[in-house]
C-alpha positions in Angstrom: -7.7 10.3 -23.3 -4.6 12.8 -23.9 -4.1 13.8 -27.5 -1.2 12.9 -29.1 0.4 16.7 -29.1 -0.6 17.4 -25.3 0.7 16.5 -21.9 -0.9 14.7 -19.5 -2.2 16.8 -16.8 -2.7 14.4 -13.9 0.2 13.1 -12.6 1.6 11.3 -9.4 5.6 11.2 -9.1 6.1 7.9 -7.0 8.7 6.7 -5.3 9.0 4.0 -2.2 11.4 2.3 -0.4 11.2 -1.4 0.2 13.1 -4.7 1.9 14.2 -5.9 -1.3 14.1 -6.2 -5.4 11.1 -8.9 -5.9 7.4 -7.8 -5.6 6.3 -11.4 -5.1 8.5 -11.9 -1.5 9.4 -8.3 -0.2 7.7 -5.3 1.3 7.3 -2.0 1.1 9.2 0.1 4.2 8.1 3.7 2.7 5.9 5.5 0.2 6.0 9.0 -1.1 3.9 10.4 -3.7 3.7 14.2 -5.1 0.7 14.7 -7.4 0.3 17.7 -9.6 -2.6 18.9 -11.8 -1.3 21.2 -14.9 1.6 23.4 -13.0 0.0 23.3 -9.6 1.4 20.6 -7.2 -2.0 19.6 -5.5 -0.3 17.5 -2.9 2.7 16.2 -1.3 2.6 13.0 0.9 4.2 10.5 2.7 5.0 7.7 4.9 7.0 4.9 6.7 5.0 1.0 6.2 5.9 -1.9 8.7 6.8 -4.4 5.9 5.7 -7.2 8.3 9.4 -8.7 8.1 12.9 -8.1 9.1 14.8 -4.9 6.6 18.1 -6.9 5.3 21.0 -4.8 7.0 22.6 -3.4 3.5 19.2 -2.2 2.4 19.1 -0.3 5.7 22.5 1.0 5.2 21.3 1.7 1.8 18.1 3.9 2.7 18.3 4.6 6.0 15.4 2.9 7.0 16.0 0.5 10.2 13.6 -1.8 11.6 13.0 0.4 14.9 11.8 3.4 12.2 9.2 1.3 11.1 7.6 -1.0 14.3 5.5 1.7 14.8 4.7 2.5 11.5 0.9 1.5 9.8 1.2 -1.7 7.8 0.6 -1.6 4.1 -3.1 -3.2 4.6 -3.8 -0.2 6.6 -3.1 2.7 4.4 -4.1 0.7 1.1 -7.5 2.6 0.6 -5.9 6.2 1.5 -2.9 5.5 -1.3 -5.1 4.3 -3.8 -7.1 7.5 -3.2 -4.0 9.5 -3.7 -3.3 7.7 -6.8 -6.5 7.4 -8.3 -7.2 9.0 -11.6 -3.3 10.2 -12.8 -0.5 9.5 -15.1 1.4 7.1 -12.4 5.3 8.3 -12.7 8.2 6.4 -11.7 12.0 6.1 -12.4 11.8 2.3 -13.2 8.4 2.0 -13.1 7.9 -1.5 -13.4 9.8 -1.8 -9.7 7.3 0.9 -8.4 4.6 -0.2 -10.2 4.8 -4.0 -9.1 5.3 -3.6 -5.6 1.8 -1.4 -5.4 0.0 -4.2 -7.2 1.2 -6.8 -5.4 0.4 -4.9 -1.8 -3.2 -3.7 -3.5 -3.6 -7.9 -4.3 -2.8 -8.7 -0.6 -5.5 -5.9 0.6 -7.4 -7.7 -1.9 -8.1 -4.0 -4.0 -7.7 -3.4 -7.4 -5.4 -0.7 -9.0 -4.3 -0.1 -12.3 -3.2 3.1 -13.7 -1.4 4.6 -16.9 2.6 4.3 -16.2 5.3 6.6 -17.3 8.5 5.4 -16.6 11.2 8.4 -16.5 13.9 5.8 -17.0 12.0 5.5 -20.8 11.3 8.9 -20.9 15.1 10.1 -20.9 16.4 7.8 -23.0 13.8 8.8 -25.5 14.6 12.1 -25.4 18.3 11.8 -24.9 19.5 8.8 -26.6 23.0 9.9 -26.9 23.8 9.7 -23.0 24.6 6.2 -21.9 23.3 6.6 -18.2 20.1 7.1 -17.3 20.0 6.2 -13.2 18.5 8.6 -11.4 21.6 10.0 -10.1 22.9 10.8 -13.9 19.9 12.7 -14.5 20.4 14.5 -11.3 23.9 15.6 -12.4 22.6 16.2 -16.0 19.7 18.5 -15.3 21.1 20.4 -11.9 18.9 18.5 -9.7 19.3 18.4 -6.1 17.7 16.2 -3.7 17.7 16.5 0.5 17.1 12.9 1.3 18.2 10.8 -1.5 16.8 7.2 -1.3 14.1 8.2 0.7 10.4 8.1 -0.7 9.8 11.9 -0.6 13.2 13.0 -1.6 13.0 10.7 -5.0 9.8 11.8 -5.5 10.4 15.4 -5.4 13.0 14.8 -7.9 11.1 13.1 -10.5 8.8 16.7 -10.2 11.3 18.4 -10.6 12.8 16.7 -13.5 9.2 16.6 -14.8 9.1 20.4 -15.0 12.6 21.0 -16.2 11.5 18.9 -19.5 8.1 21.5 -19.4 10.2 24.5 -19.6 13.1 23.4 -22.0 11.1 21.4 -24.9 9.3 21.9 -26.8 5.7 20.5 -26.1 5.3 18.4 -29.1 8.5 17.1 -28.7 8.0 16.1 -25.3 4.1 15.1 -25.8 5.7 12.4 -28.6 7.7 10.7 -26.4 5.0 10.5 -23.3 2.8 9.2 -26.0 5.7 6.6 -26.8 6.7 5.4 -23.8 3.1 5.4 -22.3 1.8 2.8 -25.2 5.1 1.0 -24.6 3.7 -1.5 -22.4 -0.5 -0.7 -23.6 -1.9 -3.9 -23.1 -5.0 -4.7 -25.8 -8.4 -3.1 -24.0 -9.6 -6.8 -24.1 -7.3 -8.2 -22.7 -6.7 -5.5 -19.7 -9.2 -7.0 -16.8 -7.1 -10.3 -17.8 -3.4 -8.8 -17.2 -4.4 -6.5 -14.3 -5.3 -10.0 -12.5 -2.0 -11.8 -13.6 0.3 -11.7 -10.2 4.3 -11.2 -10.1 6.2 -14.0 -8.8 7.2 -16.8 -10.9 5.6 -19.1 -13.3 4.2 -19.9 -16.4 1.2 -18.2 -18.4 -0.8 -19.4 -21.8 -2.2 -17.0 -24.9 -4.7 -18.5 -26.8 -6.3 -17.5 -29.8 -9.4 -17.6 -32.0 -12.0 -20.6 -30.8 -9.4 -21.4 -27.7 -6.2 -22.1 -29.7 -3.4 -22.1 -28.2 -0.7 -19.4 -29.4 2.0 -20.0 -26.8 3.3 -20.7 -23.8 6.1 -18.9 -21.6 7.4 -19.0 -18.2 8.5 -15.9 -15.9 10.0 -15.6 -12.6 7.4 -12.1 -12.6 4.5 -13.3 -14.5 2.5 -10.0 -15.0 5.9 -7.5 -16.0 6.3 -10.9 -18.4 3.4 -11.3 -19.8 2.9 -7.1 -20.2 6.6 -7.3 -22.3 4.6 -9.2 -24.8 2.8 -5.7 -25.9 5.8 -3.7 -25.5 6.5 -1.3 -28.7 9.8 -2.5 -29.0 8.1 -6.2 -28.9 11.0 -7.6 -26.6 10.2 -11.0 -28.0 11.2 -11.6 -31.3 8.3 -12.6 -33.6 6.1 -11.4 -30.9 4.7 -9.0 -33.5 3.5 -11.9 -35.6 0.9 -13.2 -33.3 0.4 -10.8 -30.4 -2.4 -9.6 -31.8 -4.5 -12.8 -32.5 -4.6 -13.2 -28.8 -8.0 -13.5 -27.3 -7.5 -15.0 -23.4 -5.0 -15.8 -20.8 -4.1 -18.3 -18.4 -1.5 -18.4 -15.9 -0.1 -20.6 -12.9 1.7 -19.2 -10.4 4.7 -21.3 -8.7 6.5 -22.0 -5.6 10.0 -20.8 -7.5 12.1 -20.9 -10.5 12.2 -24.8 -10.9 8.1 -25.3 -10.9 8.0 -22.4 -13.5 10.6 -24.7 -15.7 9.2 -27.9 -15.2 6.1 -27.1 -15.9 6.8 -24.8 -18.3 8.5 -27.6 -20.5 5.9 -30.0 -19.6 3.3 -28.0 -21.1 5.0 -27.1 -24.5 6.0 -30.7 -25.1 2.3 -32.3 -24.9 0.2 -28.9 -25.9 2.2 -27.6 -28.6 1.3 -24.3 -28.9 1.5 -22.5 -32.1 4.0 -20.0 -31.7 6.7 -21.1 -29.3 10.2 -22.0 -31.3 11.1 -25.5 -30.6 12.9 -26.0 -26.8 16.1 -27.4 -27.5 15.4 -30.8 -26.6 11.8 -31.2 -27.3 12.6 -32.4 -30.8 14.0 -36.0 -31.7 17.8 -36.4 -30.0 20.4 -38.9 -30.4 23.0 -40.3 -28.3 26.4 -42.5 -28.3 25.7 -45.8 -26.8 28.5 -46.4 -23.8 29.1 -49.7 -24.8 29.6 -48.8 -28.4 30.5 -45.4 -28.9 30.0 -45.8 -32.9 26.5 -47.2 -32.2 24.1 -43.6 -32.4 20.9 -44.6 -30.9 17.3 -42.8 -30.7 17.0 -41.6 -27.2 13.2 -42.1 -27.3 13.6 -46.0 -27.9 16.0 -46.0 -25.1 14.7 -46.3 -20.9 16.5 -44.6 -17.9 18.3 -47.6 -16.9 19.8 -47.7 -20.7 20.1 -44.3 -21.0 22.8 -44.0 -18.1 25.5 -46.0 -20.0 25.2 -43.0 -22.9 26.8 -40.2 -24.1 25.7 -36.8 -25.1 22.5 -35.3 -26.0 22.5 -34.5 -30.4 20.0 -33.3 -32.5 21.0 -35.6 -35.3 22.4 -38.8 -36.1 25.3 -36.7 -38.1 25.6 -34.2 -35.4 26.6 -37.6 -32.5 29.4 -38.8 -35.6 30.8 -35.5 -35.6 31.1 -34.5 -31.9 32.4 -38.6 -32.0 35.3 -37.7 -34.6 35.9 -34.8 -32.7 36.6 -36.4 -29.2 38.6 -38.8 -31.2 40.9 -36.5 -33.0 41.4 -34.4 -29.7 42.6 -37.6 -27.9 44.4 -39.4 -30.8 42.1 -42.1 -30.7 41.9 -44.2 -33.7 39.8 -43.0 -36.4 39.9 -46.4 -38.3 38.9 -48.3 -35.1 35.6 -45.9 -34.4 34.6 -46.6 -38.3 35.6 -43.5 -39.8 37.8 -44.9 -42.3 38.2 -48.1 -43.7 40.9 -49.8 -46.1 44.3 -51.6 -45.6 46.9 -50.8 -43.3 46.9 -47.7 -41.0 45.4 -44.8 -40.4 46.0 -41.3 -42.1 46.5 -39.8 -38.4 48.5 -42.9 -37.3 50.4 -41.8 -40.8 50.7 -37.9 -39.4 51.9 -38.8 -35.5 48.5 -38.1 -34.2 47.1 -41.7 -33.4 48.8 -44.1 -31.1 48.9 -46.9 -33.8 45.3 -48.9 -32.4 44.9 -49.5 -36.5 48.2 -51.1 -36.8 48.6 -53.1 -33.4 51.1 -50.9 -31.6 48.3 -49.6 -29.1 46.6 -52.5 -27.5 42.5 -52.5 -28.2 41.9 -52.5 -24.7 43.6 -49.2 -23.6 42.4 -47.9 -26.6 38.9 -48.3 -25.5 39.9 -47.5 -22.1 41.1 -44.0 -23.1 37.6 -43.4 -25.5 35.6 -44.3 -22.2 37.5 -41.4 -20.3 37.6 -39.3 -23.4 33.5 -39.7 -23.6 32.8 -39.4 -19.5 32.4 -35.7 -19.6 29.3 -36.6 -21.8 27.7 -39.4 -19.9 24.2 -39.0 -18.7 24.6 -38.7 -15.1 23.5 -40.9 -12.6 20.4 -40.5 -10.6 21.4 -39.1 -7.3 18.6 -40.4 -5.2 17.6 -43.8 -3.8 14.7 -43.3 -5.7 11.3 -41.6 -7.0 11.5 -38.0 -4.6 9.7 -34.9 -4.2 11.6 -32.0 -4.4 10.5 -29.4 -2.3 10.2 -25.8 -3.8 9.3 -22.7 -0.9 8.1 -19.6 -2.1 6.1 -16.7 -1.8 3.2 -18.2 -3.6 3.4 -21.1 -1.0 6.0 -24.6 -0.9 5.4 -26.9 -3.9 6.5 -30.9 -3.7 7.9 -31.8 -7.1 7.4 -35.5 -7.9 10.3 -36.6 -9.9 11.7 -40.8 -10.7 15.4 -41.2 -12.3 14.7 -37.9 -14.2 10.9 -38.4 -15.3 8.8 -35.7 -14.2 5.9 -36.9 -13.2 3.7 -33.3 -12.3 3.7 -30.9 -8.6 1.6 -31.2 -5.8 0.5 -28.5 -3.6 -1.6 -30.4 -1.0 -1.9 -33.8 0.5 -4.7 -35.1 -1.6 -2.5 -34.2 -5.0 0.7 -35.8 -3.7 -1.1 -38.7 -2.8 -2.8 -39.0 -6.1 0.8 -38.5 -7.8 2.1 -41.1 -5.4 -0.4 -43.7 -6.9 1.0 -42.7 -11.0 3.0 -46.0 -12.4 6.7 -45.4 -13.0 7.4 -44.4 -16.3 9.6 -44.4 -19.3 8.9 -41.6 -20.6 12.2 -39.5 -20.4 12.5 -36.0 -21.6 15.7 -34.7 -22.5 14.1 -30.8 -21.7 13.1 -31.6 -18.6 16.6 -34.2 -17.6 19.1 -31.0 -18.7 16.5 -28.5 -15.9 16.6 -31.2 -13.2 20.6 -31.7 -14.1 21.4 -27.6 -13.5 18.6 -27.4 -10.4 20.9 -30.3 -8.8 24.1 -29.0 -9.7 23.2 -25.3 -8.6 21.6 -26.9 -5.5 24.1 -28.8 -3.2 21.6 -28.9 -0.4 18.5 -29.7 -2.1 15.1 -30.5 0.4 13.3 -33.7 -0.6 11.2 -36.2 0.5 11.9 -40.1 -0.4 8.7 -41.4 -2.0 10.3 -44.8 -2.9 7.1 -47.0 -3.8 5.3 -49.5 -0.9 8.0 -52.3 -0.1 10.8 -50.6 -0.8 11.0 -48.2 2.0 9.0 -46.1 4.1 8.9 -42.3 3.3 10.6 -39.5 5.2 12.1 -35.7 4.9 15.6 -35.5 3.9 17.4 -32.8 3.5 21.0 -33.6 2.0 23.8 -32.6 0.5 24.6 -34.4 -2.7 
């Protein structure tokens, strides 16, 4: 344990090179590490990793690194126990650590090898000790502090510079200046002692995780597409979660479930708030009581929870309140000088006061027939109308990931859970349709299928209907 006035003396500058930006699907092409004890450098090392997949062309214009460098290079699995060694036992130091830091784990996971280590990130470092500069890439502290570097993006060459930079704070601060911000941006991200076995097995890659309290209650529930850098932001100093500070520290055990991709994480995700209610999570909008304008009877606000899918798709809008619906109603109206009279809002002889003022087309006072009056409010409202389901029926929407494919089992908008095998989607198969529509989940499915043009499902329409096969379509 460093005291709070010194510097740590073990240190490992890190730096690699890889085929993309997400630890849960890409690999690592290149690792350099320089490790110093005190002011002697103890070791400099390197080498090229065959990431087991193709380098994307840009990030080999990028670093340099093609795939002929590295088909005869040692894949990751190989080296894992001799850079763990290297690593072993120091201040782990990156510039954006978490990137570094993530892509280790993740290859440590695969080798099925544990590694966790104390992380200074130099991208925290400077603007703790620099706040007035506005860049802090490595290239502007490069320029800042007269560093120079022979092989930029490259492992070694990074790495040498994070030395360097290392020792030019060494010489120019003074100590307890620079101990205090170590100290601050180390227990940034210091995760609870009893909780650290917990959150060294959380993975990266998307999904959703659970804190629970005292005698198993449940605090709250998030989602992440990088679980473990998620879950780790909870015990940031800067508590990056607002609130977080309020409960962070009753928290006892974690959970997690890793998905297939960004929809599982959301699906489930709202599934599980809805019917667990954890303490601490602000209400999703959506998850509380919502209104709607019934598309017969635009006046008519009705309770979406009485309504069923089939009723639901004559409706418009989604409103937390019954006052909320009149309003947005009025609104449309006055924007489309429809009759304020006719929808209710006024009552009395005669006319209107906007029929009065030139802004309503006189539905009040029989110069606009009824009928295109309504026929204007239904165009004036279609923008809000629930859409319609754009399947033949119940699907399984299918989700491909690092963490594996997922088949998400959805009817007319009702989520009805994810299978990740035969026997589970069978057993979904056999769950009764259901009423039970959710405006959370509806607004995700809505954006997946909107965002999603080609989307892979299968049909799963019940026995007698039709016979299921894989479709992938454009909607």
């Amino acid at each position: 344990m460093v005291a709070a006035d010194e510097l740590p003396q073990d240190l490992v500058f890190v730096d690699l090179e890889t085929t993309g930006g997400n630890a849960a699907y890409d690999r690592i092409t290149e690792v350099g590490i320089v490790r110093v004890s005190g002011s002697s450098l103890v070791e400099e090392w390197s080498t090229l990793v065959n990431p087991e997949r193709s380098i994307p062309a840009h990030i080999e214009a990028f670093t340099g690194i093609s795939n002929a460098m590295v088909a005869g290079a040692p894949r990751f699995a190989e080296i894992a126990p001799l850079v763990r060694q290297k690593l072993q036992g120091a201040v782990f130091v990156a510039h954006n650590a978490r990137f570094d830091y993530s892509f280790l784990r993740t290859e440590f996971h695969k080798s099925e090898m544990h590694f966790s280590a104390q992380v200074l990130c130099t991208v925290k470092l400077s603007r703790r000790l620099f706040p007035a500069y506005a860049r802090h890439n490595l290239d502007a502290v490069m320029e800042r502090n007269g560093l120079s570097c022979s092989a930029r993006h490259r492992a070694m060459g990074d790495a040498k510079v994070l030395h360097d930079f290392w020792f030019k704070l060494k010489r120019e601060l003074p100590q307890p200046r620079l101990a205090a911000a170590v100290q601050t941006v180390l227990g940034a991200n210091k995760v609870p002692p009893h909780l650290a076995d917990m959150v060294d097995d959380v993975p990266e890659g998307p999904g959703v995780y659970r804190f629970f309290g005292d005698d198993n209650v449940l605090l709250y529930i998030g989602k992440a597409n990088s679980l473990r850098t998620r879950v780790c932001s909870h015990f940031a100093g800067d508590r990056s979660e607002a609130g977080d500070g309020r409960w962070t520290n009753q928290v006892r055990r974690i959970d997690w479930a890793a998905s297939a991709g960004e929809l599982g994480a959301m699906l489930r995700h709202a599934q599980w708030i809805k019917t667990q209610q954890p303490l601490y999570n602000r209400r999703a909008k959506g998850q509380e009581r919502s209104y709607t304008l019934s598309g017969t009877d635009p006046t008519e606000i009705r309770d979406i929870d009485t309504l069923d899918v089939v009723a639901l798709t004559q409706c418009c809008g989604v409103f937390h309140s019954e006052k909320d619906a009149r309003k947005a109603l009025g609104d449309i109206a006055r924007a489309h000088q429809l009759c304020l009279k006719v929808l209710g809002f006024e009552d009395g002889p005669g006319s209107c006061l906007a029929h009065q003022l030139g802004k309503c087309k006189g539905a009040c006072s029989g110069k606009e027939p009824l009928v295109l009056h309504n026929m204007r409010l239904q165009v004036a409202l279609s923008s809000l109308k629930f859409k319609t389901w754009p399947f033949p029926g119940r699907v399984a929407l299918r989700e491909r990931g690092a963490q594996g494919t997922e088949l998400h089992l959805i009817d007319h908008w009702i989520y009805l859970g994810t299978a990740r095998s035969e026997e589970e989607l069978a057993a979904l198969r056999a769950v009764a349709p259901s009423d039970a529509f959710d405006v959370g989940i509806y607004k995700i499915l809505v954006r997946h299928v909107a965002r999603n043009p080609r989307l892979d499902w299968l049909d799963l329409r019940r026995p007698g209907e039709v016979d299921a096969v894989d479709r992938v379509h454009a909607l």
